[in-house]
N, C-alpha and C positions, 0 to 999 in steps of 0.2 A: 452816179459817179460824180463825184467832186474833185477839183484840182485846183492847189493852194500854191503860193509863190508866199515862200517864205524862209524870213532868216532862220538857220542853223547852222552849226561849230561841225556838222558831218563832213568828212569829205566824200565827194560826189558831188554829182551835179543833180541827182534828185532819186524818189523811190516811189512803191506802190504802198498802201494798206488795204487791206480787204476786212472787213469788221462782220461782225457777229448778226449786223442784217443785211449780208451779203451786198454792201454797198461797198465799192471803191473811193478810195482816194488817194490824189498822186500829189506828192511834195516836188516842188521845184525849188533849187535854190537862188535867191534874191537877190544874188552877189552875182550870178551871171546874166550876160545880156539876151535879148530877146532871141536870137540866131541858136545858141545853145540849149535856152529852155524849149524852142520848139522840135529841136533834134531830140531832148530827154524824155519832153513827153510823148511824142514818136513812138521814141523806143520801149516807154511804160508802156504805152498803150499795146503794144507789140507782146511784152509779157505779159498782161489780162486777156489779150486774146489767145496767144498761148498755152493760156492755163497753167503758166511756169508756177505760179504760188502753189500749187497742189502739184509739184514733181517731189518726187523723192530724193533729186542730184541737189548738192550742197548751192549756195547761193552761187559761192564762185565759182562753181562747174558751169551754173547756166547762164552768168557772165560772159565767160569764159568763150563758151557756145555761140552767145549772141553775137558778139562782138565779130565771130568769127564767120558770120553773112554777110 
């Protein structure tokens, strides 16, 4: 698993990748402060244990979802 802090034009505060050798990686964005990036990665790490990247519900269903624990 790898996790990068880095600039992007996204909004959000960050996301997952999951690659082709079943390796993770989570983007955080570098424009927020340290408080927020450990809440996002939290919460990434929350969807790989999940297994959300292998659901069938739209991304913003399981947003949607989350946000809603």
């Amino acid at each position: 698993m790898y996790c990068l802090l880095c600039f992007y034009f996204l909004a959000g505060s960050g996301f997952v990748i999951h690659d082709e050798n079943d390796d993770y990686t989570i983007i955080l964005n570098d424009r927020l402060g340290p408080e927020v990036n450990r809440k996002t990665l939290g919460h990434e790490l929350e969807h790989i244990k999940r297994r959300d990247i292998y659901a069938n519900e739209a991304a913003n269903y399981i947003e949607m979802e989350r946000h809603r624990l």
